[in-house]
N, C-alpha and C positions, 0 to 999 in steps of 0.2 A: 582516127584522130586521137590524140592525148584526152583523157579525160576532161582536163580542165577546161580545154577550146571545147570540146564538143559540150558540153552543162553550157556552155556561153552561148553557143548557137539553139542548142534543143528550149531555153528560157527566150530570146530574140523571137525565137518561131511563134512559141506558144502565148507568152504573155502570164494573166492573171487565167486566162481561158486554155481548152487545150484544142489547138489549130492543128492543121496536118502537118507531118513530119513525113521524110521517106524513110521505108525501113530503110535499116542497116540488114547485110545479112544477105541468106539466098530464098532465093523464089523456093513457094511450096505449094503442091499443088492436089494429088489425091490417094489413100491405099490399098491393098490387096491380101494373096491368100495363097500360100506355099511354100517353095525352099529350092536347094540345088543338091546338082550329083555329089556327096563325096563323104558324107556322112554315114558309116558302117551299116545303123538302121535306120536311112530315110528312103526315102520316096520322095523324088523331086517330081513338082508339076511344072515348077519355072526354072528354066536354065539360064540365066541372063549375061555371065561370064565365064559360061563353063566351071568346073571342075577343081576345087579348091586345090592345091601343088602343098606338098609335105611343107613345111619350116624346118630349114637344117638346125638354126635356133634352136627348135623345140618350142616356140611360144606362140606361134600367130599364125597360121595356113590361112590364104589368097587365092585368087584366082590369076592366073595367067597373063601379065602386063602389070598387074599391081605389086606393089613392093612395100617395105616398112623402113624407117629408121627410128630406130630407140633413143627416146629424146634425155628422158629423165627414168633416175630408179631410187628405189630406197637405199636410203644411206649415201646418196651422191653429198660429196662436201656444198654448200649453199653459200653467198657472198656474205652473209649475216651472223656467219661464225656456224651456223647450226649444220644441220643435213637433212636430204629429203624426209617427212615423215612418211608411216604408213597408211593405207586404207583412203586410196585416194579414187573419188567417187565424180560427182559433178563436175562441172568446167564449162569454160568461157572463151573465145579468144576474141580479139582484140586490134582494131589497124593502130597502132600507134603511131605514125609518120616515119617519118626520117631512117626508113625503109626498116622496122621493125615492128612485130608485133608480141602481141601479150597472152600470155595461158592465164587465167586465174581459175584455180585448182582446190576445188573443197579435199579438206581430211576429216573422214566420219569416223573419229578419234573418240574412245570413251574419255571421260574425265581421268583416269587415271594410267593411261596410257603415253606409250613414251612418244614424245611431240618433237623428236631431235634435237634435244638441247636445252638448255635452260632459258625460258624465257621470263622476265621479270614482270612483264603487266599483261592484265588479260581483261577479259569479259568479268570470269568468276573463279574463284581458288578454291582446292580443297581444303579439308577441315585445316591441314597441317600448314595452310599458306601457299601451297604449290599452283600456281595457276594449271589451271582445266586443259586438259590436251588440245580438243578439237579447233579449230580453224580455218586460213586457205593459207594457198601460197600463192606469189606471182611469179611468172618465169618469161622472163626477156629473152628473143629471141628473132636475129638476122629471117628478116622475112624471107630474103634468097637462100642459105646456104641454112637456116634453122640450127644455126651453133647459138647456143646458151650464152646469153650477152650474162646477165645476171638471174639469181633464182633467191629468193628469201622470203623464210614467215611476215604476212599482212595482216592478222585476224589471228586470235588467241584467247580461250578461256572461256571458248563455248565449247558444248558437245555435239557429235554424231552430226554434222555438216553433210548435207546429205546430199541432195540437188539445190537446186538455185536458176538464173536465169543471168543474162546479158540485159543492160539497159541502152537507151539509144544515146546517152550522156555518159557512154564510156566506164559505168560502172559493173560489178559481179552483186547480185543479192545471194545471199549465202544463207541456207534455210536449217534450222534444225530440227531434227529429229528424235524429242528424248525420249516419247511415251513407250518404251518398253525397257525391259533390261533395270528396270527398276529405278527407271529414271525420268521417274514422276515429280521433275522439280519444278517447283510454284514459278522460277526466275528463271525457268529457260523454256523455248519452243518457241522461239520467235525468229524475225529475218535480220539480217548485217549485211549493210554496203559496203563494199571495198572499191576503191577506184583501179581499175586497171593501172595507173601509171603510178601508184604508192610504193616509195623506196624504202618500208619498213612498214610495220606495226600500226595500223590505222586505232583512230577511239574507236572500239565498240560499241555503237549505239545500238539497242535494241529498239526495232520501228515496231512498236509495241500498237500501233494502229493498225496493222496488216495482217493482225490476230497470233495468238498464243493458240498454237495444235501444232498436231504429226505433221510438221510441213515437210514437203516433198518441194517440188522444182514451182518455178515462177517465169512469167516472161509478160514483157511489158509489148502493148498495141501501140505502135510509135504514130498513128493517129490520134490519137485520145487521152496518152499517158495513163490509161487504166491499168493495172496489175494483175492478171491471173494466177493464182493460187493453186496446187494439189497436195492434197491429204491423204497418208498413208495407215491407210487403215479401212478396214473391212467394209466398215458402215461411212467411210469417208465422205467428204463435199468438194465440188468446185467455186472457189472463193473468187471475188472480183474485188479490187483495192482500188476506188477512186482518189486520185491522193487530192489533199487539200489547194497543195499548188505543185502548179508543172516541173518537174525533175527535183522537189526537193523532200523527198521523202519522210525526213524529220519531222515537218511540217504538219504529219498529221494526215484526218482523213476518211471516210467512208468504208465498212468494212460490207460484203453481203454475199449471199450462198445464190448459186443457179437453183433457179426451180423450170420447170416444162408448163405451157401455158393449157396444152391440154389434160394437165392434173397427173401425167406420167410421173411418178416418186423414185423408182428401183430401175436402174440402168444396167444392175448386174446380171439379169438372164438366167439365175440361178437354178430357180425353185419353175419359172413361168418367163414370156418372152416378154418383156419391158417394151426392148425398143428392135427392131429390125434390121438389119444394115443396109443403108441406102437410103433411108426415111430421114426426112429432115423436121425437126419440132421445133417451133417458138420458142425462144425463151423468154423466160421474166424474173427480177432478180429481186433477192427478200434483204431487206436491211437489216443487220444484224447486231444490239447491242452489246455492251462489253465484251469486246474485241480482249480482253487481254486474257478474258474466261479461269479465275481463279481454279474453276474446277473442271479446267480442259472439256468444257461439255458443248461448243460451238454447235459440232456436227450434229447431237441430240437437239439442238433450241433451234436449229434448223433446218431440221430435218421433220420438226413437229408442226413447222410452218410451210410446209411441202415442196423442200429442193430437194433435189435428185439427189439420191444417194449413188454411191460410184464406188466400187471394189478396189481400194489401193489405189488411189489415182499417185501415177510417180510422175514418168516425161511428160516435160511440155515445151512446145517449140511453136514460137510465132512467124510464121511465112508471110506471106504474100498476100496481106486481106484477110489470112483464115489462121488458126489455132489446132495443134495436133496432141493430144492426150494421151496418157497411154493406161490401164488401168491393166495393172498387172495379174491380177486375178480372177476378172471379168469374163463372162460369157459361159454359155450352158458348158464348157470341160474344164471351164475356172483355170484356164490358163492362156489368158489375155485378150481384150481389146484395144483398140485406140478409135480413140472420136476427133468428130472436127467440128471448132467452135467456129460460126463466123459472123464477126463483128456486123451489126445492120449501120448501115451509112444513109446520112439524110434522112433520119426519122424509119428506118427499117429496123424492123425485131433481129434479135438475134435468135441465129438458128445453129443447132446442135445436132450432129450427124454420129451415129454410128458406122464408123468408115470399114473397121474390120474386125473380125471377131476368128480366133483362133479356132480349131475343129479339136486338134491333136497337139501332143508336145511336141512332135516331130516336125510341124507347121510353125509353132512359134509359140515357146513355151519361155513364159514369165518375164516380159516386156518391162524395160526400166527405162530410165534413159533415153530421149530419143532428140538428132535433126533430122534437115534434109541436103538431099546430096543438087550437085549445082546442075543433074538431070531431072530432077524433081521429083525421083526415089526417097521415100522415107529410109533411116539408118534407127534402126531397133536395136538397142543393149541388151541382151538375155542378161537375167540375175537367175536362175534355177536353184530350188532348192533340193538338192542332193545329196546322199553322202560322194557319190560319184557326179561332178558337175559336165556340163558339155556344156559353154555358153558361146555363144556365136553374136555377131553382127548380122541380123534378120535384114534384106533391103523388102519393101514395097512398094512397085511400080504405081502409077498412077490409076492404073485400070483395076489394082485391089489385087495385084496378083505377089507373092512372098517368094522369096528365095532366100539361100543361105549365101550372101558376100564373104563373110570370115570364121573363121572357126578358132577359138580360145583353146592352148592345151595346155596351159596352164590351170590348175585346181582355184578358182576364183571368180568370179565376175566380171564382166565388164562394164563400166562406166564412164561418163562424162563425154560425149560422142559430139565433135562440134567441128568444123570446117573454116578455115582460114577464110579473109576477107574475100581471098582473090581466087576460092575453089578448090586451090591447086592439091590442099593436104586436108586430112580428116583428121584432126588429135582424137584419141581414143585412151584412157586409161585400161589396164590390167589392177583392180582394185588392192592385192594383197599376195605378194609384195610389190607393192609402189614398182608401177612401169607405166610412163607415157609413150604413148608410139605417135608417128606422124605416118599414115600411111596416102600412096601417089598412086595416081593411077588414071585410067583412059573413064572418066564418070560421066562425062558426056555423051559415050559411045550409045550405041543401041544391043539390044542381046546378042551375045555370039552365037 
């Protein structure tokens, strides 16, 4: 639905209270532990689509039945006068009716990077008056035939957009990222709504209630309209954003850190085992003041009041009843887990699962990003840091078991991994240079 209907009906539903909603989106359900044939040095334990087939391209290897089309790239001319920019990370998509839907498309653009063109108002400007690179874009798009209706800069004058989340009222939260790179600035680290159906330059409001830190990805419980938060950083937290009132984010709000009810602190497995996989823990969540944390110290003030610390939390995707995390540096080889939150309904706790935990890089090394596919496989973004990268599309089956769906040959990352209303296409970014792909394929089969 267009944004605006859908904020119409998600406020009808909920009131001043927050009443059930139906997700939007696809069923999610549980993950696993492996990869597939075709990778020079792997060892496949799950073969689920056979055998990744070359890219005459050069950019994207598949498995046998699935295909790509290249939606958007860098430098494509934009209806807005501008052109795509680069370093495109997080995303969204979006039903918007009238047989079309919506990308909204984070750029983890430094401040002084080139944004495609001049744009004249933003978040925040350099010293010189230039407004600040980073941002999103929105890219309209024939839900049948996925040709480009329109594409133009929404969001302007923040930095390092990083991940974000879809809400059930048709908007993109757009999250930044500045704590490193020396971009320790007091006025930025916070989240921006853009609406899916904005035909230019949205105000940037900073919802400076949902806290100032390394934010990573967001995804709203369209029971409850609660907000989950991740923090990218070593000693990171997982945040919950009660908002004040249902879908209006401005409004205000409640900010608090996950903690474990049996006094569990350390989820990252590093030094000693925290947490097991398969093991489900209580949760209980600590209220956290001054959300806007002048001295970016959230995760320290509580983490002293005993929430769970989490190695990098980046992806997060809200399913079916339950929440998928992925912490990108986690687990005794520090090279990734993902857990699963699930919401307690009718006065039940919520519980927090260590779903999978990586052995090897060759399993699944350095997890960002994630959905799920509309067979109820998780889709894992590798980010690797390499001088030589190999990032793939990790799938995990329900039963916890990994394989490799796609393989990047492209020197970059991939990110923003998110699936059309109706299943049918996976958008996926190639981060640098700027490539959206739409890939199709048989996702409902079972392994070949």
């Amino acid at each position: 639905m267009p944004a605006a209907i859908d904020r119409r009906l998600f406020m009808g539903a909920t009131g001043s209270a927050f009443a059930a909603l139906v997700a939007s989106g696809c069923t999610v359900r549980t993950p696993q532990t492996s990869e597939t044939p075709q990778l020079t040095n792997m060892t496949a334990t799950t073969d689920m689509y056979g055998p990744l087939k070359p890219d005459p391209n050069g950019m994207l290897n598949l498995p046998e039945g699935f295909s790509y089309r290249l939606i958007s790239s860098l430098g494509d001319p934009m209806s807005d006068g501008g052109t795509v920019p680069d370093k495109a990370d997080g995303m969204g998509c979006f039903d918007m009716g009238n047989g079309q839907i919506a990308l909204v498309r984070n750029h983890e653009l430094l401040p002084w990077d080139d944004m495609g063109g001049d744009v004249t108002s933003g978040y925040d400007t350099m010293p010189d008056g230039k407004v600040m690179a980073g941002g999103t874009t929105n890219v309209i798009l024939d839900a049948e035939t996925l040709a480009i209706e329109r594409q133009h800069r929404t969001l302007a004058g923040t930095i390092r957009n990083c991940a974000g989340g879809t809400t059930p009222w048709g908007t993109w939260i757009s999250c930044e990222e500045p704590g490193s790179r020396g971009l320790e600035l007091t006025n930025h680290g916070y989240c921006f709504e853009v609406p899916a159906d904005a035909d230019g330059l949205v105000e940037p409001i900073p919802l400076k209630a949902m806290g100032r830190f390394n934010h990573e990805a967001a995804a709203v419980d369209p029971v409850t309209g609660y907000i989950y938060e991740t923090e990218d950083k070593d000693n990171g937290l997982i945040y919950r954003f009660i908002p004040a009132e249902a879908g209006r984010l401005t409004a205000g709000g409640k900010l608090q850190a996950l903690a474990l009810v049996d006094g569990t602190r350390d989820s990252r497995n590093w030094d000693s085992i925290g947490m097991k996989v398969g093991e489900r823990h209580a949760v209980r969540w600590i209220d956290l003041d001054d959300p806007e944390s002048p001295n970016e110290d959230l995760r320290e003030r509580g983490a002293a009041k005993g929430a769970l610390v989490v190695a990098r939390g980046e992806g997060m995707h809200m399913g079916d009843g339950e929440l998928y995390i992925c912490s990108t540096s986690g687990g005794a080889a520090k090279v990734g887990q993902i857990f699963r939150l699930i919401p307690g309904r009718d006065g039940a706790d919520d519980m927090l699962e260590l779903f999978f935990e990586s052995e090897s890089k060759d399993q699944f090394n350095y997890g960002d990003n994630l959905c799920v596919a509309p067979n109820g496989h998780l889709i894992v973004c590798e980010d690797q840091y390499t001088d030589v990268v190999d990032n793939r599309l990790i799938g995990i089956t329900p039963e916890g078991e990994a394989y490799v769906f796609a393989r990047l040959t492209m020197q970059t990352e991939l990110a923003g991994a998110c699936f059309s209303p109706d299943g049918k296409w996976l958008f996926v970014n190639a981060y640098s240079p700027t490539r959206t792909f739409a890939i199709q394929g048989p996702w409902a089969d079972d392994a070949a």
